[in-house]
C-alpha positions as CSV (number, residue, x, y, z in Angstrom):
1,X,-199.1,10.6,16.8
2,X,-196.7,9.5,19.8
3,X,-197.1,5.6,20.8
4,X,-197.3,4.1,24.3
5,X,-194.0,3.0,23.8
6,X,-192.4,6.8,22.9
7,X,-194.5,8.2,25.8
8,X,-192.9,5.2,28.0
9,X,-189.9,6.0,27.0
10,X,-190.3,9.7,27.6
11,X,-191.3,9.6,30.9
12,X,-188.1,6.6,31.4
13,X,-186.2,9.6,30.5
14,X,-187.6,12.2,32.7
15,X,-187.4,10.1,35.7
16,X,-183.2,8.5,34.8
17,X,-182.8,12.5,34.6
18,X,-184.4,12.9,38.1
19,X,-182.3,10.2,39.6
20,X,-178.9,11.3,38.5
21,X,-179.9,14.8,39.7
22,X,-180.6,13.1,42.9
23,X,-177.3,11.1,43.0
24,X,-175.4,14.1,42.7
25,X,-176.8,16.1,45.5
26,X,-177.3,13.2,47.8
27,X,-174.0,11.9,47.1
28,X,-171.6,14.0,45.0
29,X,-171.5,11.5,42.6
30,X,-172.1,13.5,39.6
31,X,-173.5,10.8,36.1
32,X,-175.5,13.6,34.3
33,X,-173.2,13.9,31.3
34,X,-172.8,10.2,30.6
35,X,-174.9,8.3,27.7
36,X,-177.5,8.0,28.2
37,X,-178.1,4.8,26.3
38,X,-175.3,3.7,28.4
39,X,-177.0,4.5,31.9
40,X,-180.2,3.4,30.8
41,X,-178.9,-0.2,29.8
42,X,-177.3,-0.5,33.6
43,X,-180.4,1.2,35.2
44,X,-182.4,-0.9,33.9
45,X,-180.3,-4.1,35.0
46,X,-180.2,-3.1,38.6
47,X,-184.1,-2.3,38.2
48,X,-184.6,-5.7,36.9
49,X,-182.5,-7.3,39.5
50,X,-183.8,-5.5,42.2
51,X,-187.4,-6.4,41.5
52,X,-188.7,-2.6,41.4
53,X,-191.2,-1.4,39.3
54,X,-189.8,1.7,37.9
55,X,-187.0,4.5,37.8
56,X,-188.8,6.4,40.1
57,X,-189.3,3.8,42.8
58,X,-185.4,3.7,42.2
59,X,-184.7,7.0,43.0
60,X,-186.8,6.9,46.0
61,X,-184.6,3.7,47.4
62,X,-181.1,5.8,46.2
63,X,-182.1,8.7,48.4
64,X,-183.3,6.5,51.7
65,X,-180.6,4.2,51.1
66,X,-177.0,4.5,50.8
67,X,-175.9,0.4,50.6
68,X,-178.4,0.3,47.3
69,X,-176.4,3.5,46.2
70,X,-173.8,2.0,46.3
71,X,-174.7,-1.5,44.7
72,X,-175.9,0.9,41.7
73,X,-172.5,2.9,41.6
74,X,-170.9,0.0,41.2
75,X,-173.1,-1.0,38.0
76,X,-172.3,2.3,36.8
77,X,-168.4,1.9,36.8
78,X,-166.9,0.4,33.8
79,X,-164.2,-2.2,34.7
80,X,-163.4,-3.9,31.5
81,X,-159.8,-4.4,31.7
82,X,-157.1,-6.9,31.0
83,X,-153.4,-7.3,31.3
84,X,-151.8,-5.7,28.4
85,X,-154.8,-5.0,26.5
86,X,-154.5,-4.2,23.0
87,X,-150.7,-5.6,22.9
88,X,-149.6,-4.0,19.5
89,X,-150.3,-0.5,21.1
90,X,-148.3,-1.7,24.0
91,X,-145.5,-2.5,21.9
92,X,-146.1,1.1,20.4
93,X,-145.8,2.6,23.9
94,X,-142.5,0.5,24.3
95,X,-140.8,1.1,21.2
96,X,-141.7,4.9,20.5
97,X,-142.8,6.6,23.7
98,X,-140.3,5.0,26.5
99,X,-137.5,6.8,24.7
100,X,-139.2,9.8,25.0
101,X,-139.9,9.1,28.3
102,X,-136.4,8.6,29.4
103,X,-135.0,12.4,27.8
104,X,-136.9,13.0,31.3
105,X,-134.9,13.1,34.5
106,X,-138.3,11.7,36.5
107,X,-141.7,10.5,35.0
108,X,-145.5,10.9,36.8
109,X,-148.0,8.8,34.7
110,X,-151.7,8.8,35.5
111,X,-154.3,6.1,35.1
112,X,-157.2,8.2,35.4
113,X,-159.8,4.9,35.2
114,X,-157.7,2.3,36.5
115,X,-160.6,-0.1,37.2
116,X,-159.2,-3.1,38.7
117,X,-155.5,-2.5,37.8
118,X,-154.3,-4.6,35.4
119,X,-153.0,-2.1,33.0
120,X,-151.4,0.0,35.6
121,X,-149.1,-3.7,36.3
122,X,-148.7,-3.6,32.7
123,X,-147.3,-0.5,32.5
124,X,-145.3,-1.4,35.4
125,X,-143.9,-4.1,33.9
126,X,-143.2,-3.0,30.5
127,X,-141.1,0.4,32.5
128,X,-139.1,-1.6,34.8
129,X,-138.1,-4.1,31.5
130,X,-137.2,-1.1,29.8
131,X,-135.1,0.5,32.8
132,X,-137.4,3.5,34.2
133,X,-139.7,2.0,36.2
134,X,-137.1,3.3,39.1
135,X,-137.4,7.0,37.5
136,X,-140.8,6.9,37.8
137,X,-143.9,7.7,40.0
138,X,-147.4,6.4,38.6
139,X,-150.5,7.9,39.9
140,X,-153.7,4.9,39.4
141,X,-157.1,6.6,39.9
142,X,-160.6,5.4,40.0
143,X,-164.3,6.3,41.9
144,X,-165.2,2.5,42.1
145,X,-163.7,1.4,46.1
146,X,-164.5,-2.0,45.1
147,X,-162.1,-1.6,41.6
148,X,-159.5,0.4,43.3
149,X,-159.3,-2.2,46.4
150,X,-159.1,-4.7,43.8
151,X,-155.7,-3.2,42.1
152,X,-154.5,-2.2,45.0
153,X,-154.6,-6.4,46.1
154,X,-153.2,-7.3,42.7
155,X,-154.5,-10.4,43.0
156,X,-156.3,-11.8,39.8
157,X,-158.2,-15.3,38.4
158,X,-155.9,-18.1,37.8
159,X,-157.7,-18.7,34.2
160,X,-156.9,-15.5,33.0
161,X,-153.2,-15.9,33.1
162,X,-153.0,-17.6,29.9
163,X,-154.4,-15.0,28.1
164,X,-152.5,-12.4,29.9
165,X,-149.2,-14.1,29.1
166,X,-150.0,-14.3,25.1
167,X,-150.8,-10.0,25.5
168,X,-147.3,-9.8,27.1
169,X,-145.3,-11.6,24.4
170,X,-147.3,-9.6,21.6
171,X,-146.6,-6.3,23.6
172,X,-142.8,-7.0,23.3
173,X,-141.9,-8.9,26.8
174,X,-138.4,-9.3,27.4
175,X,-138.8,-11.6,30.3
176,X,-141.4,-14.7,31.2
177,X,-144.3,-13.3,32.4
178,X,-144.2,-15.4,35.5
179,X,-141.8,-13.4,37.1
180,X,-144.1,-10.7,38.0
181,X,-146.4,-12.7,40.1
182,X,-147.4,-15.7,42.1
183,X,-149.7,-18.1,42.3
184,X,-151.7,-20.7,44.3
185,X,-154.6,-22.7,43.7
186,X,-157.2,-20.4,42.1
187,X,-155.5,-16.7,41.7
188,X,-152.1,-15.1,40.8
189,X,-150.5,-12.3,42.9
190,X,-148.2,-9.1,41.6
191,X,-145.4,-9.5,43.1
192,X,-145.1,-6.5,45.8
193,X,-142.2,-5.0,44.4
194,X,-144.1,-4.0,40.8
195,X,-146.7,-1.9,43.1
196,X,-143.7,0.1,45.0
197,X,-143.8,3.1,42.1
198,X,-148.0,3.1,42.4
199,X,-150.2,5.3,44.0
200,X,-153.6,4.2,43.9
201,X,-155.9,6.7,45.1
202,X,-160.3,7.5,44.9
203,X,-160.6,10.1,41.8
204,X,-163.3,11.0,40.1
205,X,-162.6,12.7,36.9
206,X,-165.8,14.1,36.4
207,X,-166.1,15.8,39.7
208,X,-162.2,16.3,40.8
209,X,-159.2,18.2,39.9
210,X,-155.9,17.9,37.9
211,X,-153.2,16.4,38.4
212,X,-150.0,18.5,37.2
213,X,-147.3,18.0,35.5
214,X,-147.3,14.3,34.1
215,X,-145.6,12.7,31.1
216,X,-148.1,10.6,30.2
217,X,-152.1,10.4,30.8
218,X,-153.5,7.0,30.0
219,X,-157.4,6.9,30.1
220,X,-158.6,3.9,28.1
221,X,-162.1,3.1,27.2
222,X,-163.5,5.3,29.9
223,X,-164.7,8.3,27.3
224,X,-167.0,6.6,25.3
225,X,-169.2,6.7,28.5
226,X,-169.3,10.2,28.1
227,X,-171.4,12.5,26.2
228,X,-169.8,15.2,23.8
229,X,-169.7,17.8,26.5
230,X,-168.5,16.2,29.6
231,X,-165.6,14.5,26.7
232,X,-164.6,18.0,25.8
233,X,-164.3,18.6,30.2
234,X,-162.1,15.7,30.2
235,X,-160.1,16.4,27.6
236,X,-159.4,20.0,29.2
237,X,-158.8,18.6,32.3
238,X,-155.8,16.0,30.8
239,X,-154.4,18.9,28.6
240,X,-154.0,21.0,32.1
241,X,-152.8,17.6,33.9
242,X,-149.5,17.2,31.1
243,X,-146.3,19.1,30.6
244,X,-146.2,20.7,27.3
245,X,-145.3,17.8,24.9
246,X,-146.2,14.8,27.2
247,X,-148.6,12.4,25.6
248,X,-152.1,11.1,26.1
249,X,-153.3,7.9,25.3
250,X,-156.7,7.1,24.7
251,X,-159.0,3.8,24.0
252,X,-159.2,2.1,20.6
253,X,-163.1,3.6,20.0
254,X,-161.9,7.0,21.4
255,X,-160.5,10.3,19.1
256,X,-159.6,13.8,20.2
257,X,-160.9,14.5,16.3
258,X,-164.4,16.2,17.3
259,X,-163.2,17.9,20.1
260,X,-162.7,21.4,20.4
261,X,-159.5,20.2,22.4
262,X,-158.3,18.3,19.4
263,X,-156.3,21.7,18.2
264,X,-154.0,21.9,21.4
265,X,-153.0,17.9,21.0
266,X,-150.9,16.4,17.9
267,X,-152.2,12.8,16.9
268,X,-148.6,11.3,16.9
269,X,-150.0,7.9,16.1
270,X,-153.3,8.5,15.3
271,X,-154.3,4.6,14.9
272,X,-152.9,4.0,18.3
273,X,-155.0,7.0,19.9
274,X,-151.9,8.3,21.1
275,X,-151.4,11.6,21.3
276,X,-149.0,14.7,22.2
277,X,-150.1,17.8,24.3
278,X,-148.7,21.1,22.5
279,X,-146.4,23.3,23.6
């Protein structure tokens, strides 16, 4: 026999379902194929927060509302990010994939995810220290205004620097960090000059099409938010987005191993998550 907490749960379901639906054709905004376990945990925050007494009081604010949307699209973004995250993968990227990257006579690299930027100044730096930032045009993507405004400012908390720096010298830095920004009492700055080979620009890669032709795709720890299906979409859309034998490089809890993409991609460095369309 089902218990009052199964049957609660049930109808939680049914009504998260009936919300999403009504995101999407309210707003284009389309969540439908992310966990669930990951939506409901966020939901349930803002419902907490906003002192409403279920889901499907929710939905009726969503749809009458569009400043509570967008408080709850911002909830449902992930921004998790850091400069030089993972630093021996960076190092990776330095020491194996730049060469490859320079056999070409331009390079278009696309940070579908972007969040608030930081890795997109990573790259930035760790191109211009290895002499192709100049060669290169990088494309930094993201649905969250709020995250993409933030990247586009470059301006970050002074605390974090020191943790920032330490990812830089792990990743292989040839240069002293503080060169690539400055500073005042509270936050540091990227210096203008790093954001001159970025576009930043509203994507949704759920919802929006490819972009063609790049080298390299980086979309980091943005999948796992995904269920199997919508994954497989993704993956589909990156493989159309690369030349044949550019490389895509994924988040440390993310594989192209399940997925009925996984035979059109070589896993070149397969404890990296970095891999290389086919031809």
């Amino acid at each position: 026999m089902t218990n009052t907490t199964d049957d609660d749960k049930e109808v939680e379901d049914l009504e998260i379902n009936l919300l999403l639906e009504g995101m999407f054709k309210r707003y284009g905004y389309d969540f439908r194929d992310y966990s669930l376990a990951h939506l409901r945990r966020r939901l349930r925050y803002r419902l907490d927060s906003s002192g409403l007494s279920d889901m499907g009081a929710m939905l009726h604010r969503v749809l009458h509302d569009r400043s509570f949307f967008e408080l709850l699209l911002r909830d449902l973004s992930i921004n998790v990010t850091e400069m030089f995250r993972d630093p021996s993968i960076y190092l990776r990227i330095r020491t194996e994939i730049v060469s490859r990257l320079k056999t070409y006579p331009f390079v278009k690299i696309w940070h579908a995810g972007c969040a608030t930027g930081e890795e997109v100044y990573s790259m930035a730096i760790l191109l211009h220290e290895e002499g192709l930032l100049e060669r290169c045009q990088i494309y930094a993507t993201d649905f969250n205004q709020i995250a993409l405004k933030k990247a586009k400012e470059g301006i970050y908390a002074l605390d974090q620097v020191r943790h920032f720096t330490a990812n830089y010298q792990k990743s292989g830095g040839k240069e002293s960090f503080s060169d690539y920004y400055s500073a005042d009492d509270h936050s540091v700055i990227v210096k203008n000059w790093l954001k001159t080979r970025i576009v930043f620009a509203d994507h949704n890669l759920v919802t929006d099409s490819v972009f063609s032709e790049m080298q390299l795709v980086v979309c980091r720890n943005v999948l796992i938010y995904f269920n199997r299906e919508l994954q497989n979409r993704i993956f589909q859309t990156f493989y159309e987005s690369l030349c044949p034998g550019g490389f895509l490089w994924l988040g440390s809890k993310e594989s192209l191993s399940f997925s009925t993409m996984g035979e059109r991609f070589e896993a070149l460095f397969p404890d990296e998550k970095i891999y290389k369309r086919e031809l």
